[in-house]
Every structure is written in C-alpha cells, then in structure tokens.
N, C-alpha and C positions, 0 to 999 in steps of 0.2 A: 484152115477154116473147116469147122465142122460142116456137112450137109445132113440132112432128114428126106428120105422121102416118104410121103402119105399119098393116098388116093389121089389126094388133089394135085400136087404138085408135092414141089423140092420147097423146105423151111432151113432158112441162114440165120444167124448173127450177124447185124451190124453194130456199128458205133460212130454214130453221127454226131460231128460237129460243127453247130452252127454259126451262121456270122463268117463265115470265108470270106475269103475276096474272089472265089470261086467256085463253082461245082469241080470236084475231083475224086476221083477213089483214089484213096493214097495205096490201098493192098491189106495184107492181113494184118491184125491186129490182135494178137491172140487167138482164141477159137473164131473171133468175129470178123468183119471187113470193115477198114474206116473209111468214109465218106464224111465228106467236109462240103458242107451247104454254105449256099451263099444266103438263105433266106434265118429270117429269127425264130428263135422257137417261141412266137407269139399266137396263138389262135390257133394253132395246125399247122400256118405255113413252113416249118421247116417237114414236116410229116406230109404236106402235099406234093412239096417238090422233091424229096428222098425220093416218093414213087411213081413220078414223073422220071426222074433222071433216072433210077433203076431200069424202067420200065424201056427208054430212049436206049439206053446203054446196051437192052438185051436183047432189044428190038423186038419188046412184044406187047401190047396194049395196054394203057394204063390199068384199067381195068382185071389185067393177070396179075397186079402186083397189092398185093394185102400187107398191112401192119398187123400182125396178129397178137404179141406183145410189144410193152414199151410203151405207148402211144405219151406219157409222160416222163421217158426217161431218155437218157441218150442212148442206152444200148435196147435196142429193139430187134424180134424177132419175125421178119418176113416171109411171108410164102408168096410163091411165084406157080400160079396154077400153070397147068399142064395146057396147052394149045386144044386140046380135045380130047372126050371124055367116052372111051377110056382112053388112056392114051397107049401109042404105040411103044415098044422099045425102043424105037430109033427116039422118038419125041422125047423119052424119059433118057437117054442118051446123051441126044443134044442140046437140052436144057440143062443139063446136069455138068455137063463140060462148058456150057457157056460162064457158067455161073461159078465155075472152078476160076475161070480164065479171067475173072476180074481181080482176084487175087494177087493176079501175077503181072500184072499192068498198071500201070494210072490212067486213068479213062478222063477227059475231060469234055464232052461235048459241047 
C-alpha cells in the first residue's frame, strides 16, 4: 500500500466493495487497501459509511476522513487529516503507522 503525505495529512488507495454482508478490511490489494461495505453504492451511502468505518477503525473523527478522488468509482483516494495543524512528528508518525497497520489485519468493527 502506497502512502502520500501532504500538509494536511497521509492520502491512500482504497478499493471498496459494496453490498458485503459486512464491514471488513480484507488487507492490501495492490497499491490500494480493500474494504468491503455492507452499504450500496446508491446516493453516497457506500461513500458515507467507507468514512465512517475508516474513521471508527483509526479512531479519529469522522470528519479527518475525506474522499478526495473516486467519489463514483470503487477505487478511491482518501486523505486522513493530521489531528492538528501543523502537526507534530510523532502525529505524522502515528497516523502514518496506523494506517500501514490496516493493511496487515482485517478490521471488523
């Protein structure tokens, strides 16, 4: 899994697949990380709940979590702002490892 970091935060690949019978991160998926929604991709709700669950997952407000590309495709590209601006090394650290560490897991909350 490729990471970026900008000013604002750390920007990923995901690849989201809808209609689950669960929320789960399955792990990496080529450069991206796949996540498997349980919502449809009808109106936004599979795009609400991605960063809702991202967000749950990395335990940081929904609101740190942006769609920046994708917004109609399954592979989309997310940024995860920084806790605080500017941000520290430890915060660009520890966001940066957290966000390595779903990769290597299946997350299901």
């Amino acid at each position: 899994m490729h990471l970026t970091e900008t000013a604002d935060g750390i920007r990923f690949q995901v690849a989201v697949q809808p209609k689950s019978s669960r929320n789960l991160i399955v792990g990496s998926y080529g450069d991206a990380l796949k996540i498997k929604l349980k919502a449809p991709p009808v109106d936004g709700a599979a795009n609400r709940m991605l960063v809702q669950f991202v967000a749950k997952v990395l335990k940081v407000p929904k609101s740190a979590v942006e769609i920046v590309v994708g917004h109609t495709s399954r592979v989309k590209q997310l940024l995860v702002h920084y806790p605080a601006a500017p941000p520290s090394a430890e915060d660009r650290r520890q966001l940066r490892q957290a966000i390595l560490s779903l990769a290597e897991k299946q997350e299901s909350p």
